[in-house]
C-alpha positions as CSV (number, residue, x, y, z in Angstrom):
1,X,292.3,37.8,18.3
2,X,289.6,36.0,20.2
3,X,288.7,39.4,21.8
4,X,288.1,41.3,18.1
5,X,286.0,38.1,17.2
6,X,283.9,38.7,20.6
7,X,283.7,42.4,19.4
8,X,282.4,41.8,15.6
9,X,279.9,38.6,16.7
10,X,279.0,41.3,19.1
11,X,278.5,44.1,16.7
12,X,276.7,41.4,14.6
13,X,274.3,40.7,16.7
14,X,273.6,44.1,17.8
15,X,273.1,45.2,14.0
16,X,270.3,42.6,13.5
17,X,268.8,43.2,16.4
18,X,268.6,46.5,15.2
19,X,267.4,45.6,11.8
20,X,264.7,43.6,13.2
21,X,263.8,46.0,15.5
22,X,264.0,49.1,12.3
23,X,262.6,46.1,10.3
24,X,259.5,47.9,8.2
25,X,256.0,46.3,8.6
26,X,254.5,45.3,5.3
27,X,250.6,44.5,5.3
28,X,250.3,43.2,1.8
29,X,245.7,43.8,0.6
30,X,244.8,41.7,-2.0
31,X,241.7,43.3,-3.3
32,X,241.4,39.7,-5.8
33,X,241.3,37.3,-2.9
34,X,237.4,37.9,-1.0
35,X,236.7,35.9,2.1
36,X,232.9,36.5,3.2
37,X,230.3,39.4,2.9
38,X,229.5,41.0,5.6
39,X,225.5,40.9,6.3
40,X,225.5,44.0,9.0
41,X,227.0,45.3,12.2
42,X,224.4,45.9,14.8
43,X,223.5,46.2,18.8
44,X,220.4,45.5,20.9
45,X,218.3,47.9,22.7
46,X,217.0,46.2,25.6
47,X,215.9,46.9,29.1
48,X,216.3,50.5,29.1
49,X,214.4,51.3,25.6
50,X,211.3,51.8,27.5
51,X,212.6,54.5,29.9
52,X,214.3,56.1,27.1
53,X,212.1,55.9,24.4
54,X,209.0,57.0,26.4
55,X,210.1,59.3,29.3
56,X,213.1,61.1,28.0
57,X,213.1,64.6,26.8
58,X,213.2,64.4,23.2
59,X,216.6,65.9,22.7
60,X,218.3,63.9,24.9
61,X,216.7,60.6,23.1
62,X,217.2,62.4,19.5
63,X,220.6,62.9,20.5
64,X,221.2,58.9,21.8
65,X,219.4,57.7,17.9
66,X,221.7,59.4,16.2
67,X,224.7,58.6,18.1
68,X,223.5,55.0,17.6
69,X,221.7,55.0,14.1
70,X,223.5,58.2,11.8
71,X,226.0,58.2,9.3
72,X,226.4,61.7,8.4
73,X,229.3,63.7,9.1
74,X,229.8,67.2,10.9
75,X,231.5,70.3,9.3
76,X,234.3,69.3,11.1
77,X,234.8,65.9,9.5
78,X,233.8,64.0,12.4
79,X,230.9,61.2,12.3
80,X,227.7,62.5,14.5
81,X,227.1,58.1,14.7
82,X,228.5,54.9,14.3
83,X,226.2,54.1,11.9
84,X,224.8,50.6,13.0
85,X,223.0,48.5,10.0
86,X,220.8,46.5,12.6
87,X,219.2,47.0,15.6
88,X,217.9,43.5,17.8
89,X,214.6,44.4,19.1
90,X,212.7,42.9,22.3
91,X,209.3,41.2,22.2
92,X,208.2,41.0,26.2
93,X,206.9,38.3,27.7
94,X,204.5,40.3,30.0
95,X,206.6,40.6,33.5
96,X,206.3,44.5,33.6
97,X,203.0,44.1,34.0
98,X,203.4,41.7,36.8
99,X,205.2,44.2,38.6
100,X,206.7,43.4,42.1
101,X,204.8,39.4,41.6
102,X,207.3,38.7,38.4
103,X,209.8,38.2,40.5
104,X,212.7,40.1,38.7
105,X,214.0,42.5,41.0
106,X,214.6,44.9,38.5
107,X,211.9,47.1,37.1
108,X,214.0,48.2,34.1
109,X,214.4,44.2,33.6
110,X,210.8,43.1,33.4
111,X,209.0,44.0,30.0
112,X,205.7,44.4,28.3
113,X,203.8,42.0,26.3
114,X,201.5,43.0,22.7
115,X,199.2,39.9,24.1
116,X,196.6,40.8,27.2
117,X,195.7,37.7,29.4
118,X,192.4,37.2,27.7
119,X,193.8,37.1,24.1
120,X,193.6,40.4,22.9
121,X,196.3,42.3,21.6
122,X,197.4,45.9,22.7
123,X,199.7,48.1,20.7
124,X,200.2,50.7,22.8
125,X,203.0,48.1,25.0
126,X,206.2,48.9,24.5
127,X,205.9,52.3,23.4
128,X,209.8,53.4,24.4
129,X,211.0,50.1,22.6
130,X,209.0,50.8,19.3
131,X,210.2,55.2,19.5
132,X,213.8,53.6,19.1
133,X,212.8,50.9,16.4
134,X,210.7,53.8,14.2
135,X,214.5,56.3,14.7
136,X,216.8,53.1,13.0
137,X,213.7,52.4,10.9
138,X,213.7,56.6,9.8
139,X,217.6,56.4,10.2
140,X,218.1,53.7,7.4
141,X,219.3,51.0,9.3
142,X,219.1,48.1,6.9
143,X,218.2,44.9,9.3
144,X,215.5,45.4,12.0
145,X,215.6,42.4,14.5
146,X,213.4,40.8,16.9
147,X,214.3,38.7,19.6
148,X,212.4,37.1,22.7
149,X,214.0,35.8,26.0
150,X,210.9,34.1,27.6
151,X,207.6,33.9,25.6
152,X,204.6,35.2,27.0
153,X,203.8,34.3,30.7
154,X,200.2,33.2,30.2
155,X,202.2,30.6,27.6
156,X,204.9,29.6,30.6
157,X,204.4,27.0,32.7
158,X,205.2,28.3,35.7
159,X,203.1,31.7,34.8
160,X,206.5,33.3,35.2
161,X,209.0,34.7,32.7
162,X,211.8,32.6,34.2
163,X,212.2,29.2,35.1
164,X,212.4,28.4,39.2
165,X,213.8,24.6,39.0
166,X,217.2,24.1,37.4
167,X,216.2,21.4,34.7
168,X,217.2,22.8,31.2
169,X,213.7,22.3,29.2
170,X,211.6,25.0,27.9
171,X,209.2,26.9,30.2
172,X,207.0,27.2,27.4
173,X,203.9,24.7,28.2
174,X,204.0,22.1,25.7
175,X,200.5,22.8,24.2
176,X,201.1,26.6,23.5
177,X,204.2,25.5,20.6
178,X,201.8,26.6,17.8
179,X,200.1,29.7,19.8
180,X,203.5,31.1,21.0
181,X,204.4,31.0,16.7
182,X,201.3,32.6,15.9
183,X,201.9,35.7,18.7
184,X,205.1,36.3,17.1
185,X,203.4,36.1,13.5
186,X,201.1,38.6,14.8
187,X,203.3,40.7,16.1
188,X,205.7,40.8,12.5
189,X,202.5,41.8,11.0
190,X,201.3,44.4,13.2
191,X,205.1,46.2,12.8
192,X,204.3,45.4,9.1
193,X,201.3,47.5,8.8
194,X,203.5,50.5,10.5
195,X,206.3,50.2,7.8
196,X,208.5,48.4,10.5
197,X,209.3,45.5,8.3
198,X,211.6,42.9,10.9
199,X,214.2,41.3,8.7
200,X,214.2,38.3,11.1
201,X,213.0,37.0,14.1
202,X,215.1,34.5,16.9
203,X,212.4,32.9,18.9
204,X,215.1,31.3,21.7
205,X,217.8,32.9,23.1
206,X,220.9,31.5,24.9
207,X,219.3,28.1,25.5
208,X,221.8,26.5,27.2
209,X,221.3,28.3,30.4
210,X,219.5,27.3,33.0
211,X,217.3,30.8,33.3
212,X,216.2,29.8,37.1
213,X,215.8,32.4,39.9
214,X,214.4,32.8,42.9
215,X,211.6,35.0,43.2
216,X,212.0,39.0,43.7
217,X,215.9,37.9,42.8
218,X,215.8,37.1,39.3
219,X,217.8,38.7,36.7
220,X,215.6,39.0,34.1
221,X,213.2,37.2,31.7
222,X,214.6,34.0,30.3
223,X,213.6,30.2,29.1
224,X,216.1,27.0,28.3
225,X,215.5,25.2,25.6
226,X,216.4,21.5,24.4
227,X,217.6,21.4,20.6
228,X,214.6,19.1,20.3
229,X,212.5,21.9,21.7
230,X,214.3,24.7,19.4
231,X,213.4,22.6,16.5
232,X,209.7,22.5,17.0
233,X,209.5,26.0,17.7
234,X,211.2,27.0,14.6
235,X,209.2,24.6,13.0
236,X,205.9,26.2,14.2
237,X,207.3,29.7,13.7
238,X,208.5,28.4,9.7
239,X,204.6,27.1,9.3
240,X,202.9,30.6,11.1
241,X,204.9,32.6,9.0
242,X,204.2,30.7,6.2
243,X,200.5,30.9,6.4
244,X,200.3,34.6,7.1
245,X,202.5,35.3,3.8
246,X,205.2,36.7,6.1
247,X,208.7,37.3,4.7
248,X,210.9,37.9,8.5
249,X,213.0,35.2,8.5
250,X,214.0,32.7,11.4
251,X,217.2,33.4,13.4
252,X,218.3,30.5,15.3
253,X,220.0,29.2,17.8
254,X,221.6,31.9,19.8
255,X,224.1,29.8,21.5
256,X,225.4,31.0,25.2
257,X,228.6,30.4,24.1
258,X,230.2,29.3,20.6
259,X,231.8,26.4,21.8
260,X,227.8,25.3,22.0
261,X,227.8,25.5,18.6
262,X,230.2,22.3,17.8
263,X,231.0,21.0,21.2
264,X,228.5,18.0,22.9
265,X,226.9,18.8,26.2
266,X,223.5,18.8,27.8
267,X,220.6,18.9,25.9
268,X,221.3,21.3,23.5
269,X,224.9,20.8,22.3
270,X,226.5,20.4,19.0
271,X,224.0,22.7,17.3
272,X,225.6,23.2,14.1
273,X,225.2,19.6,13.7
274,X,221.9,19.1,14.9
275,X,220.9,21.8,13.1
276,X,222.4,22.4,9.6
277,X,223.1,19.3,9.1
278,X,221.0,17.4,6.3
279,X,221.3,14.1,7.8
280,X,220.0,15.2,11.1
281,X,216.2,14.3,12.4
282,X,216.3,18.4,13.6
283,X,217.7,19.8,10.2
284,X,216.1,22.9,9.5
285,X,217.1,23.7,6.1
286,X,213.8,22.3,4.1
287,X,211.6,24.6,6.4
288,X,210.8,28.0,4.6
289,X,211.6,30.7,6.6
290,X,215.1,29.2,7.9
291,X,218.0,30.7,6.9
292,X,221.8,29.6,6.8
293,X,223.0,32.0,9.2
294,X,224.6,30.3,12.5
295,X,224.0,32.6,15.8
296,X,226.2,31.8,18.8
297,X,227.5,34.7,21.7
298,X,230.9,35.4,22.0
299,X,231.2,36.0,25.9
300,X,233.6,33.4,27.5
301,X,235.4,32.4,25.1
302,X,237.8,35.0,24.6
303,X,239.9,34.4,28.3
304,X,243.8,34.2,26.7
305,X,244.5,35.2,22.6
306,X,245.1,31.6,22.1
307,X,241.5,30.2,23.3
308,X,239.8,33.2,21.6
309,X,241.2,32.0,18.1
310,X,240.7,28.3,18.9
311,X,237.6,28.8,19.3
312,X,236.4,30.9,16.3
313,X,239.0,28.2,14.4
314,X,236.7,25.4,15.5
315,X,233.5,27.0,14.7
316,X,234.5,28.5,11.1
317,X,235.9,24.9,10.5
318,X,232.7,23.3,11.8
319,X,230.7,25.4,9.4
320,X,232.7,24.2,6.2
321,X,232.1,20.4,7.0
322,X,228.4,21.0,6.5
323,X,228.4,23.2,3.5
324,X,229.5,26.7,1.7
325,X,226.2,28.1,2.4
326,X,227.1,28.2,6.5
327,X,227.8,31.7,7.9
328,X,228.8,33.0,11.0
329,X,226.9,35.4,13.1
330,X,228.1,36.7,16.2
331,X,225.0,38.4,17.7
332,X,225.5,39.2,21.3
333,X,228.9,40.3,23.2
334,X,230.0,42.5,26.2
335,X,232.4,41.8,28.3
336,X,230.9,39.3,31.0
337,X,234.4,36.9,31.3
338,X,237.5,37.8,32.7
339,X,239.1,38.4,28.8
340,X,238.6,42.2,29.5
341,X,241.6,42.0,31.8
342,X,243.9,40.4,29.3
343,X,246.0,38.6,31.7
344,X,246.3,40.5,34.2
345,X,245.2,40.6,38.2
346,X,243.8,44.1,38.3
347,X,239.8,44.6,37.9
348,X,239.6,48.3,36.6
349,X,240.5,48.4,33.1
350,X,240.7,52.3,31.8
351,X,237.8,52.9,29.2
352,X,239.9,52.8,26.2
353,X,241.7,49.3,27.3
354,X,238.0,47.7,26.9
355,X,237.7,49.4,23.9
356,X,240.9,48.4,22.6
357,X,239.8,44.4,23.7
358,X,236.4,44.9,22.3
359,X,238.0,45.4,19.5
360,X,240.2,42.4,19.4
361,X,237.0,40.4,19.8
362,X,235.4,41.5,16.7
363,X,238.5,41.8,14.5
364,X,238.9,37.8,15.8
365,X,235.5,37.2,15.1
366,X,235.7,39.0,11.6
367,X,239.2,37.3,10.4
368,X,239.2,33.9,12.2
369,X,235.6,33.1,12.7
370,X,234.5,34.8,9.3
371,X,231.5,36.2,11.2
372,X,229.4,37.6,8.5
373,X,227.3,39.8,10.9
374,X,228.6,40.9,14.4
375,X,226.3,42.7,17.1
376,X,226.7,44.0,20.1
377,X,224.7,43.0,23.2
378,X,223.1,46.4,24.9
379,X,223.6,49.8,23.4
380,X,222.6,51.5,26.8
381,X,223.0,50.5,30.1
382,X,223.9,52.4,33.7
383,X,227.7,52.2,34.5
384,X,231.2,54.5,34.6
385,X,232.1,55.8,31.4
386,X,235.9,56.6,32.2
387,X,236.7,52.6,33.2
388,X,235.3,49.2,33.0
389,X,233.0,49.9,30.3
390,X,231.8,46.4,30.3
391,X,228.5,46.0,28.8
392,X,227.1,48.8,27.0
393,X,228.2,51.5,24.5
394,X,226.5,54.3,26.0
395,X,227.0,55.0,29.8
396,X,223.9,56.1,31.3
397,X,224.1,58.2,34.1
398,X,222.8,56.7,37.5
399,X,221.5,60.1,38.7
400,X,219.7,60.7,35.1
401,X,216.4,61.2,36.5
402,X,216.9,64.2,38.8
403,X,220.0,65.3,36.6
404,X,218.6,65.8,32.9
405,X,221.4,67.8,31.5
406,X,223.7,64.9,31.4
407,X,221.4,61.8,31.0
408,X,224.2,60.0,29.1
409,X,228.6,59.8,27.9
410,X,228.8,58.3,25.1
411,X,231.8,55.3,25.8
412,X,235.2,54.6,23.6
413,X,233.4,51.1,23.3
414,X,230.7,52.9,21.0
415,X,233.4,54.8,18.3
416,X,235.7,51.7,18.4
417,X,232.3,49.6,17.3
418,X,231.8,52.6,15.1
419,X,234.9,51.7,12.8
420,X,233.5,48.7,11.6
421,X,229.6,49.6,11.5
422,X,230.1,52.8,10.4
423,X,232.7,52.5,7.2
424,X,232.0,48.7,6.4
425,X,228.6,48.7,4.9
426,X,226.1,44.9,4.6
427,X,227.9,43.7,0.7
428,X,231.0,45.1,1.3
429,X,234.0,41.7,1.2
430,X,236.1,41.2,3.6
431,X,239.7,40.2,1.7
432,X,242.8,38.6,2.1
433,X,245.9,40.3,4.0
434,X,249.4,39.5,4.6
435,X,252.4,40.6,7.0
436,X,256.0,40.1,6.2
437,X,256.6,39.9,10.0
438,X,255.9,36.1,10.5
439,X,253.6,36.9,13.2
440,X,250.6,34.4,13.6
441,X,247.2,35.2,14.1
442,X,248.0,34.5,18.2
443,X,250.9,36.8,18.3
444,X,249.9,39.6,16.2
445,X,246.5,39.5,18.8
446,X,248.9,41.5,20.8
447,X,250.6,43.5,18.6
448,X,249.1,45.1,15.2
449,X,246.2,43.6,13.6
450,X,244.8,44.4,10.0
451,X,241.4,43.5,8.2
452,X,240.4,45.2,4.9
453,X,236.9,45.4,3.3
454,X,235.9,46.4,-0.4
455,X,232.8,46.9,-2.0
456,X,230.8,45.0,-5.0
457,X,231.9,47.5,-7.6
458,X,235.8,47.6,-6.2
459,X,235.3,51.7,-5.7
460,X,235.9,51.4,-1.8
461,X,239.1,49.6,0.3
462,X,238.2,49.8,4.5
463,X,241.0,49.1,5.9
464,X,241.1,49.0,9.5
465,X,244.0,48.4,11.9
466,X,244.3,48.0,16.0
467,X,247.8,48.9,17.0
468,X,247.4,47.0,20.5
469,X,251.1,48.2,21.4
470,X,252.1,50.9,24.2
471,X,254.3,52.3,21.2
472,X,253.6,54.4,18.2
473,X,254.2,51.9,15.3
474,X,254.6,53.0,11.9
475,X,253.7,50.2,8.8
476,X,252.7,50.3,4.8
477,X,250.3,49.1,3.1
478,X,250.4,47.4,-0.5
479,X,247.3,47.1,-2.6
480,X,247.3,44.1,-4.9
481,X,244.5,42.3,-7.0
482,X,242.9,45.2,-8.9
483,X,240.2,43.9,-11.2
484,X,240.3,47.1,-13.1
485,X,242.5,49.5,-13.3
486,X,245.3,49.7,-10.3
487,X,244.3,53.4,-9.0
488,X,243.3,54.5,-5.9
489,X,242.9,57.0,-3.3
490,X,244.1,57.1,0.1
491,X,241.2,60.0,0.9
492,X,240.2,59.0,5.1
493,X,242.4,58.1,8.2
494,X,239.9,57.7,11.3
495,X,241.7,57.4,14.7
496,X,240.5,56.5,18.3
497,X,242.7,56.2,20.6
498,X,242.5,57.3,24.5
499,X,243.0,61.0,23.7
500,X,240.5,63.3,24.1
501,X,238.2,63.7,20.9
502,X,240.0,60.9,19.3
503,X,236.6,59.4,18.5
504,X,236.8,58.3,14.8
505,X,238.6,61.6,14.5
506,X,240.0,62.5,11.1
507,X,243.1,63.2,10.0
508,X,245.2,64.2,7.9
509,X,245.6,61.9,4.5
510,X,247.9,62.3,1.6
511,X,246.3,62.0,-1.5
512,X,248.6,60.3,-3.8
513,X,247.4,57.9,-6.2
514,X,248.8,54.5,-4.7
515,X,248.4,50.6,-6.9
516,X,250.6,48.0,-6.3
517,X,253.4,50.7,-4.3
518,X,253.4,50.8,-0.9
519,X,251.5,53.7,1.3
520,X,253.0,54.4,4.9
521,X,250.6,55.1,7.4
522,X,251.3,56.0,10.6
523,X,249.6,54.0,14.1
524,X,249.1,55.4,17.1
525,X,249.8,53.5,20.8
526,X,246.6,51.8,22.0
527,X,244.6,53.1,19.1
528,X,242.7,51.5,16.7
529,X,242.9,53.5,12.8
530,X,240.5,53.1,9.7
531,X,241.5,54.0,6.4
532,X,239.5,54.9,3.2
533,X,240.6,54.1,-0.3
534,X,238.4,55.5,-2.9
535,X,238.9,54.9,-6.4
């Protein structure tokens, strides 16, 4: 008798193991329940814009824009783009023409200025910069970006477009506040008058670093900056803009990190406070060109699944204490940490594994953080294509110069970015999903993760889905909410995954009408899916 009770608690718990394991995965969309609007999806072009821009042959760069900037669609149903709806433009601070004296060891590092020593302004700098800029500009791209790392060098104190001693205060001398907001004024309007119209500007730029180097080693241009010093620099960009009838709005503060952003430390922590808070001496909201958009980095902060949704908990909760108006914008990440590796010891990571973790980070950043705009850091830099596709999207090739038939491999990072930029357009909502699998937001970071997007007039459902497992998973989903009538149509299944030409590939959808019923869809190992309701 005790050995027939062994066998049926046995049988028992094999059977709901089983059903667990069999158990079907139910993401429940409701279309009713919005979140945030999304502002855009972007990427900078920095460094090797120039290059590109002016000394490429023009198919090769023609070919790069629209890999970057298109959102049209080839005979064979795949994207010829990932459809970016910004692009973060570089003002120079004048070290290319410094040459071998700026100290940055790297050529493709040091950039033009618009402003000569003596004043006068040339517009024939940054030529390969402004060629990209005019291609998202004729490609539609709906936010056009500037940003600066260092202002100009005849503004520095050290003459240099980096800082030598490790003291964390601006480089900018303190009686060139108001000149280095007028150059950037001019500038705005010169891209004005060439129907380059910049959205915004961000005058600082990750000013919790200490930018020092020692000459012929530095990195690249750079300047800290106290939040005392941020204010008054937005507050003499607000006033230049102001006067000159210019519309760009400010962009502020960049944070190095987005713990920055609500955490205390040095001379430029707790910025959401400093900042957007009323109360505070530094509050920028009664200037005129300000705008309620937060800009931190996302690069450290995403070592372990458990830090990387602290973290973006923290910051989305630090918005709310200061206001509804608040939002989230993630504006520069690559992989610069160790998150990349996702635990493990080994340093080359297989190009679709970053891909995969790039994108955790912006699903995390999208869901948790309610980032309302989310850019990547460099579109183009020189690297493998196959593995550790850290820090660009597009892989140029080392040997490009003497090798012009393959100047550039376009990376899995650049298709997986595509699924958001591409299909989830600035106004479309992000709303509310569920799981009947009891997962939280830490364990489903390594398993299957969902986030759904609809437009203003309820026509559209994005739905996009990372299946982070080695296994083929299978899942349905069920669309609740409807504010009209409860019909739509499953018409667009995008896939990347590691297989070859799995680059927002299409396939196969059934068309049935689906409302509040369930609609199985099927997930590929390691891939990450999009799928496009229409109504």
């Amino acid at each position: 008798m005790k050995h027939l009770s062994a066998i049926i608690i046995c049988t028992i718990c094999a059977l709901h193991v089983y059903c667990q394991d069999t158990a079907k995965l139910i993401f429940t969309i409701n279309l009713n329940n919005t979140v945030q609007t999304i502002r855009n999806i972007g990427a900078s072009g920095c460094w090797y814009s120039e290059e590109i821009g002016k000394t490429w042959p023009l198919n090769k760069k023609q070919r790069l824009a629209e890999l970057l900037f298109s959102r049209s669609f080839g005979k064979d149903g795949q994207p010829k783009g990932i459809g970016l709806s910004a692009f973060r433009f570089n003002i120079g601070a004048g070290t290319a023409e410094q040459g071998d004296s700026s100290g940055i060891k790297d050529p493709s590092h040091r950039v033009e200025c618009f402003l000569s020593p003596n004043g006068s302004y040339n517009w024939n700098k940054q030529q390969g910069y402004t060629w990209l800029l005019q291609q998202a500009k004729n490609y539609g791209v709906e936010n056009l970006i500037a940003f600066v790392n260092s202002p100009p060098v005849q503004f520095t104190k050290n003459g240099l477009g980096y800082k030598l001693a490790k003291d964390y205060v601006s480089n900018l001398q303190e009686s060139k506040y108001n000149a280095y907001a007028d150059f950037l004024a001019e500038v705005i309007k010169h891209f004005n008058s060439k129907g380059l119209h910049f959205n915004y500007i961000s005058p600082v730029n990750e000013p919790q670093w200490d930018w020092s180097g020692v000459p012929g080693q530095a990195k690249q241009e750079g300047s800290p900056w106290t939040n005392d010093e941020i204010f008054k620099t937005v507050q003499s960009l607000s006033n230049s803009l102001s006067r000159q009838n210019l519309t760009t709005k400010i962009l502020m503060p960049e944070a190095a990190m987005l713990s920055h952003l609500y955490e205390a430390g040095g001379k430029s922590g707790k910025q959401v406070a400093a900042f957007f808070n009323p109360a505070s001496p530094l509050y920028i909201g009664g200037l005129t060109n300000t705008t309620p958009y937060v800009e931190g980095h996302g690069y450290f902060t995403e070592v372990g699944d458990a830090r990387m949704i602290s973290v973006r908990s923290r910051l989305r909760d630090t918005l709310k204490n200061y206001g509804k108006g608040l939002e989230f914008w993630q504006s520069e990440y690559c992989m610069l940490g160790d998150g990349f590796k996702d635990g493990g010891k080994t340093n080359r990571r297989s190009a679709m594994d970053c891909a995969l973790f790039l994108a955790k980070v912006i699903h995390t950043d999208l869901t948790t953080g309610n980032a309302t705009a989310w850019h990547y850091w460099n579109a183009f830099e020189p690297g493998p294509a196959d593995s550790n596709t850290l820090y660009y999207l597009v892989a140029l090739n080392r040997n490009r110069t003497q090798d012009t038939s393959s100047m550039f491999t376009i990376t899995k990072n650049a298709w997986v970015l595509g699924h958001y930029s591409l299909f989830i357009r600035p106004g479309m909502q992000r709303v509310e999903t569920a799981r009947n699998d009891g997962k939280d937001d830490v364990a489903a970071a390594g398993d299957i993760m969902i986030s759904a997007f609809k437009d203003s007039t309820e026509k559209t459902l994005v739905v996009n889905i990372i299946n982070y497992t080695t296994a083929n998973k299978n899942a349905q989903l069920a669309l609740t909410g409807f504010t009209k009538n409860n019909n739509m149509h499953l018409v667009g299944h995008y896939i990347t995954s590691a297989k070859a030409g799995d680059d927002v590939r299409p396939y196969a959808v059934s068309h049935a009408a689906t409302t509040s019923s369930n609609t199985g869809v099927m997930l590929p190992a390691r891939s990450i899916s999009s799928f496009i309701f229409k109504r």
